[in-house]
C-alpha positions in Angstrom: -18.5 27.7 15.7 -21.9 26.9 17.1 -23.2 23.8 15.8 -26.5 25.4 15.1 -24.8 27.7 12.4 -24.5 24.2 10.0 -27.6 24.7 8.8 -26.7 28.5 7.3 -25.5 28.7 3.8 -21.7 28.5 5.0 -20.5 31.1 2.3 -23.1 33.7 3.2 -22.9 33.0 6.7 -18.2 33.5 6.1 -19.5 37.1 4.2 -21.8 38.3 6.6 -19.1 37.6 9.4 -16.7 39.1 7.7 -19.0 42.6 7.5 -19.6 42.3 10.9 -15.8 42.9 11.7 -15.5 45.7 9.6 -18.2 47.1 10.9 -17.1 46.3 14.3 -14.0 47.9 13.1 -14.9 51.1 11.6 -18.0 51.9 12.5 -18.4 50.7 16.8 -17.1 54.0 17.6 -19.4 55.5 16.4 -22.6 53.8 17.8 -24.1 55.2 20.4 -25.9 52.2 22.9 -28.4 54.0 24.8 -30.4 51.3 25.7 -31.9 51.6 29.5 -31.2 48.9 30.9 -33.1 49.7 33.6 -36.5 48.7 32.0 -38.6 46.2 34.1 -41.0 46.0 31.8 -41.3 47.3 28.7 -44.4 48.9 27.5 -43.8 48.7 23.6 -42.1 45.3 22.4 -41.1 44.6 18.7 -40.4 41.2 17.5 -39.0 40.9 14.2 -39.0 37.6 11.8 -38.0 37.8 8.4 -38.1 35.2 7.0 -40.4 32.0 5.8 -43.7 30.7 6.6 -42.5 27.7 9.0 -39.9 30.4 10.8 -43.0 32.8 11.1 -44.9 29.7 12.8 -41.9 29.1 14.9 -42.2 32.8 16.8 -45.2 31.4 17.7 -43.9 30.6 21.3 -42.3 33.3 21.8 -44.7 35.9 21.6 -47.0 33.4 24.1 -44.2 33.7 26.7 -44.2 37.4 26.1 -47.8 37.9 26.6 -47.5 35.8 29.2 -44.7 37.7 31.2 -45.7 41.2 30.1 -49.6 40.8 29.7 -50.0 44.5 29.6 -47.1 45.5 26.7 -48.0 46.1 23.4 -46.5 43.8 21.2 -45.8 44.3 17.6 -44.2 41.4 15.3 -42.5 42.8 11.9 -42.6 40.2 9.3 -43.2 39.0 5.7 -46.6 39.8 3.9 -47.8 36.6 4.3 -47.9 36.8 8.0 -50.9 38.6 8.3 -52.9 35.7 6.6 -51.5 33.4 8.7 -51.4 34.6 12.0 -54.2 37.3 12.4 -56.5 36.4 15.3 -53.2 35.4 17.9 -54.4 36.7 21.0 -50.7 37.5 21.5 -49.7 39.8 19.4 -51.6 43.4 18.7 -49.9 44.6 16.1 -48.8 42.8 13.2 -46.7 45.0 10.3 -45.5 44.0 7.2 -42.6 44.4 5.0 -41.5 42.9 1.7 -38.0 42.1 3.7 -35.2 42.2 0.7 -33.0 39.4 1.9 -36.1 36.9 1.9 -37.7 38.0 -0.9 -34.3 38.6 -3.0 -36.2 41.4 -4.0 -34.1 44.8 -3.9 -35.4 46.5 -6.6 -35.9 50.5 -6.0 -39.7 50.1 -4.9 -39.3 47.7 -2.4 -36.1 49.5 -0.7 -38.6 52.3 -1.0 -40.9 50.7 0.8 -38.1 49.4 3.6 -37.1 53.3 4.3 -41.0 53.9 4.7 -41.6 51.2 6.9 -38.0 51.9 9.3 -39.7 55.6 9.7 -43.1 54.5 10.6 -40.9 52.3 13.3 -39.3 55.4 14.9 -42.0 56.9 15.5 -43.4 54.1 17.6 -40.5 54.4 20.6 -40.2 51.0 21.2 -38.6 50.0 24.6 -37.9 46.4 23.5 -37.3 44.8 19.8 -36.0 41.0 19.3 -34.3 39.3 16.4 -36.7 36.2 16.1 -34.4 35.0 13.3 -30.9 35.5 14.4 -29.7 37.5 11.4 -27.1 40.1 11.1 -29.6 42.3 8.8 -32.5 42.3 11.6 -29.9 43.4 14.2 -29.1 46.2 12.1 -32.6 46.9 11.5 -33.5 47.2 15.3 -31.0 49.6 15.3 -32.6 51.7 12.5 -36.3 51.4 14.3 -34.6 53.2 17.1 -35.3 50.5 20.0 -33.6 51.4 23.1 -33.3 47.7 23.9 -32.1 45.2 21.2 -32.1 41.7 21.8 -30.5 38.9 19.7 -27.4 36.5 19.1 -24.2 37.6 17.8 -23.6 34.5 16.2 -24.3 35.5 12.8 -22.8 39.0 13.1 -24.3 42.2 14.0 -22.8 42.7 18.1 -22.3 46.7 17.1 -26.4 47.0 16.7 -27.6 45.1 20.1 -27.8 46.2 23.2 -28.0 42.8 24.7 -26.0 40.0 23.6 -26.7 36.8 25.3 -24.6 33.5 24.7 -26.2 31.2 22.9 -26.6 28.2 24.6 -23.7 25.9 23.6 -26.8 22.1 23.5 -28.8 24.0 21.6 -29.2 23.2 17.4 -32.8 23.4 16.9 -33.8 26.8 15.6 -37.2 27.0 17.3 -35.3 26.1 21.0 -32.3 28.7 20.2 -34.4 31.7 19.4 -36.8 30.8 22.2 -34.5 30.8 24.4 -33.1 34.7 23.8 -36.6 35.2 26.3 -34.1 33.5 29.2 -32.3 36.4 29.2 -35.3 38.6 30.4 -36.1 36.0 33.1 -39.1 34.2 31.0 -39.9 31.3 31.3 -39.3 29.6 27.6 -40.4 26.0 28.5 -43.3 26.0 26.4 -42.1 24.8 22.9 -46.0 24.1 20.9 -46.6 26.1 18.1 -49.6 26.9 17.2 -52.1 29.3 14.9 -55.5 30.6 15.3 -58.1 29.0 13.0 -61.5 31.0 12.3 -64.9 29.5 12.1 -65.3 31.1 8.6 -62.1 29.2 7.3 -63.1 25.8 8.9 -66.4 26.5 7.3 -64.5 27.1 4.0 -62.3 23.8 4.5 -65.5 21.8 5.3 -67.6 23.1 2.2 -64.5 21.8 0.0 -64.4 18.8 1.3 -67.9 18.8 0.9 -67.4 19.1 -3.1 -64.5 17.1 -3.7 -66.8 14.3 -1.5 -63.9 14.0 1.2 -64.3 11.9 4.6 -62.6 13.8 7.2 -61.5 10.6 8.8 -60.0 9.5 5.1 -58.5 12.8 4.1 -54.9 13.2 3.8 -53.1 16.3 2.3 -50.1 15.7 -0.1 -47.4 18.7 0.1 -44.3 18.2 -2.6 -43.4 21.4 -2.6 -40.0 23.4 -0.7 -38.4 25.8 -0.7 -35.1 24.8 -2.6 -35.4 22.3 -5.5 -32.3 20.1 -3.3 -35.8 19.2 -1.0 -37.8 18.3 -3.5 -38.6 14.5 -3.9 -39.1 12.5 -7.1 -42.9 13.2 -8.7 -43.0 9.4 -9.6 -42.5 8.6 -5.7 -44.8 11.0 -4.8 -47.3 9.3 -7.7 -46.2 6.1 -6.2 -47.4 6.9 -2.2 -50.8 8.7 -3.8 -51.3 5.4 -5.5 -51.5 3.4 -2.3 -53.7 5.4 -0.5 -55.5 5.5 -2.9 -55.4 1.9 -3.2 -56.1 1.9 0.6 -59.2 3.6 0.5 -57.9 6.6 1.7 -58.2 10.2 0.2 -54.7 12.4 -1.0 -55.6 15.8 -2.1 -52.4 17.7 -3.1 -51.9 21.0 -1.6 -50.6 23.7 -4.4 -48.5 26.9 -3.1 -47.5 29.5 -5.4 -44.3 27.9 -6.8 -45.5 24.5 -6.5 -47.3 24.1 -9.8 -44.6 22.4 -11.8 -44.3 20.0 -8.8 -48.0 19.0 -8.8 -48.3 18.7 -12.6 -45.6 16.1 -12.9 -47.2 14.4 -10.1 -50.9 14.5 -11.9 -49.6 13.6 -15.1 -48.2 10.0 -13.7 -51.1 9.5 -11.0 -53.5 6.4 -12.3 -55.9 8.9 -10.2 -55.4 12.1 -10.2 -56.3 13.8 -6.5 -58.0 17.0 -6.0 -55.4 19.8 -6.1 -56.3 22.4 -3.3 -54.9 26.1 -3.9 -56.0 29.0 -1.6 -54.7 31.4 0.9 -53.2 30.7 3.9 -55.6 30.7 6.3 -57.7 28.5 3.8 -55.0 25.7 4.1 -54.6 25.9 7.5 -58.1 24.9 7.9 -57.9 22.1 6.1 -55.0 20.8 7.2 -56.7 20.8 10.6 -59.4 19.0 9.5 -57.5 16.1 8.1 -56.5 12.5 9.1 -52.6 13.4 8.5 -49.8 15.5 5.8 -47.5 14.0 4.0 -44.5 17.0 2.9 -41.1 18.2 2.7 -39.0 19.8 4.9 -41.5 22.6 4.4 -44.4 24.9 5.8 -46.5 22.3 5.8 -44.6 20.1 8.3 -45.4 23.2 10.3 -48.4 23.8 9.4 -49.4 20.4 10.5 -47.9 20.6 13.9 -49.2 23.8 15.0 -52.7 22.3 14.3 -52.6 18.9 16.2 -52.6 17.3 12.8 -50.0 14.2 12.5 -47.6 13.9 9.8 -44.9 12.3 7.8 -42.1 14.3 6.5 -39.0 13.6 4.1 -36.5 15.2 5.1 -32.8 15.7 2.6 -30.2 18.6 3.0 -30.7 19.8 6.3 -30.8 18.2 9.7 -34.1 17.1 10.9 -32.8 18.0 14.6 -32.6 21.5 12.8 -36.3 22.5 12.0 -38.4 19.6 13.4 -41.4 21.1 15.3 -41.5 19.8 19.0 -44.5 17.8 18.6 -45.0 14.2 19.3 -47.5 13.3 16.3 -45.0 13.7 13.7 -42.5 10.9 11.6 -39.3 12.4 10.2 -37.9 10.0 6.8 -34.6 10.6 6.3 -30.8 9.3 4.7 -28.3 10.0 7.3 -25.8 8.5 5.2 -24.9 11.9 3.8 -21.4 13.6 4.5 -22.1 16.3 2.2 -24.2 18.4 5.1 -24.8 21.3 4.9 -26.3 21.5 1.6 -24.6 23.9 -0.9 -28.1 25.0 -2.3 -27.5 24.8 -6.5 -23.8 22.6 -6.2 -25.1 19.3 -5.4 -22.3 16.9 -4.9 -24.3 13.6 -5.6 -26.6 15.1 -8.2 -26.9 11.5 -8.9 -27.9 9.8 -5.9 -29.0 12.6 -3.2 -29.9 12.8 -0.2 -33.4 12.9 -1.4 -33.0 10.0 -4.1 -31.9 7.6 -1.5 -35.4 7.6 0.4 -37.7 4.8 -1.1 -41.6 5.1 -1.4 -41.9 1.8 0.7 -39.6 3.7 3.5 -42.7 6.4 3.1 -45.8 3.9 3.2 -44.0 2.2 6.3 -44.4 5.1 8.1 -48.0 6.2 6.4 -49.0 2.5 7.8 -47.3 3.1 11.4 -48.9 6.7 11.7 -52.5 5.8 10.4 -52.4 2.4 12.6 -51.4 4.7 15.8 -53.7 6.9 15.5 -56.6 4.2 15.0 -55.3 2.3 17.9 -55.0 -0.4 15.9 -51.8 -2.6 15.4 -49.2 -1.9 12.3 -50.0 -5.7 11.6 -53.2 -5.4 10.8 -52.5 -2.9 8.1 -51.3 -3.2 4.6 -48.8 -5.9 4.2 -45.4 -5.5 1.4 -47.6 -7.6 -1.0 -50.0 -5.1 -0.9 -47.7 -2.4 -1.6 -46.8 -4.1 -5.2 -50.2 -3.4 -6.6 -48.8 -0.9 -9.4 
């Protein structure tokens, strides 16, 4: 097994591979690969990611080393709802369509399958000469092959060989998720070096940003934005830790404002409710956030969009990591700090059967281990020696 597939829910991943046999075994024969493999460059490209906000920031590089090698394609990118907001105004994409995917969005009621079949039409009708799975996921694979695609180019490793025209090997070093799907571009002769994510940022949302830290009285160079939300509830850390670091900088004379996504409110309002000083709580769309996480001095978050968030905008940050594998997710970006326990034999993370419910992964990370590396960030950053920063006594002040 590739080493990259640990960090897949190992019971779906054991399902989906065994569909992909049967289907392999009752259905090959019947699938008809017309791809034309002939194709220098394609004139109609469509890149498909399905799933969260940091994996829709991750395909960032990719469609920058497709502009790059086919400057006059038209390039379409299939994702989430939420993509728009984030990544309208990328020079290199034209096209981005949306679609309530089922399998992110555990959402397969009637109207949103409705809404699948609507969207696979409008995709036929487009002739595509190219379409990547940006994911590596047996459902995309399949879905290429519903858009009608003559070329379809993903990994196997998950299932879905019978839908793809072109199945490269993954390559056997590879385990962060960024560098693998990047590198599906290798097989096209592109040059997949170029590993910085990144997101456009508009005037009008910095000028949004700015006017909120205008109210909330925020120094730029003192501003730092508090993420405790994630995805799965196994990534979450402690509110009274979290209460703990937002003491010290406050304490410090710096300024936490606690960024609030749509599922986060529970989160933040344990956090408020033990804070000595409760922060500003900032909750907007996406493009909102992005702005002023560019405009602050660094993010503290999860394993998380954030994390991403912050290295697609030059901003540096410290991130706790718990069930998965930093190695995993971690954006390639020098600025960042990675906290973690690797003292855990219980990887990968049964999402909802945590085996040490009572000490974690997550449990085992101290807030000193998190102000250690606040200290060693801010002090870099102000070219200034850790030493000359807060000492341990000054840490005890609650």
């Amino acid at each position: 097994m590739p080493k990259i597939l640990l960090g897949y829910n190992q019971k779906k991943l054991k399902r989906a591979l065994f569909l992909d046999r049967a289907l392999n075994f009752a259905f090959k024969p019947f699938i008809s690969k017309t791809g034309d493999y002939s194709i220098p460059h394609p004139k109609k490209i469509l890149v498909i990611q399905s799933h969260l906000i940091g994996d829709v920031v991750m395909v960032t590089p990719m469609l920058r080393a497709l502009r790059k090698a086919y400057p006059d394609a038209q390039i379409s990118l299939l994702a989430n709802e939420f993509a728009k907001d984030l990544l309208e105004g990328l020079p290199y994409v034209d096209r981005i369509i949306t679609m309530k995917f089922p399998w992110a969005a555990y959402d397969y009621s009637l109207k949103n399958l409705t809404g699948v079949l609507h969207t696979i039409r409008r995709l036929r009708k487009e002739n595509f000469d190219l379409a990547i799975d940006a994911q590596i996921d047996m459902r995309n694979a399949f879905l290429m092959y519903l858009a009608g695609a003559r070329r379809r180019l993903g990994y196997d490793i998950t299932g879905g060989r019978a839908f793809l025209t072109d199945v490269p090997e993954l390559p056997a070093d590879v385990f962060n998720l960024l560098e693998a799907r990047l590198a599906l571009l290798s097989y096209l002769n592109i040059d997949t070096g170029d590993k910085k994510t990144e997101l456009p940022v508009t005037e009008t949302n910095i000028e949004w940003a700015e006017s909120y830290m205008q109210q909330h009285n925020l120094n730029r160079h003192k501003t730092i934005a508090v993420h405790p939300g994630a995805s799965a509830k196994e990534k979450l850390w402690q509110p009274e830790k979290f209460a703990i670091v937002i003491e010290y900088l406050n304490f410090r004379g710096y300024q936490p404002v606690i960024i609030e996504g749509p599922k986060d409110k529970d989160v933040v309002d344990s956090i408020a409710a033990i804070c000595k000083t409760v922060p500003p709580r900032l909750k907007s769309n996406l493009k909102n956030v992005v702005a002023f996480v560019s405009r602050c001095r660094l993010v503290i978050c999860l394993d998380s969009a954030a994390l991403h968030l912050a290295a697609a905008t030059g901003t540096p940050a410290v991130a706790i990591y718990g069930p998965k594998w930093p190695e995993l997710t971690k954006p390639f970006s020098d600025n960042i700090e990675i906290i973690w326990d690797a003292n855990f034999d219980c990887r990968p993370c049964e999402y909802g059967r945590c085996k040490n419910i009572h000490r974690s992964c997550m449990d085992a990370i101290s807030p000193d281990e998190v102000i250690s590396k606040i200290e060693k960030m801010l002090a870099y950053y102000q070219n200034i020696s850790p030493e000359t920063d807060a000492t341990a006594d000054e840490r005890q002040f609650i």
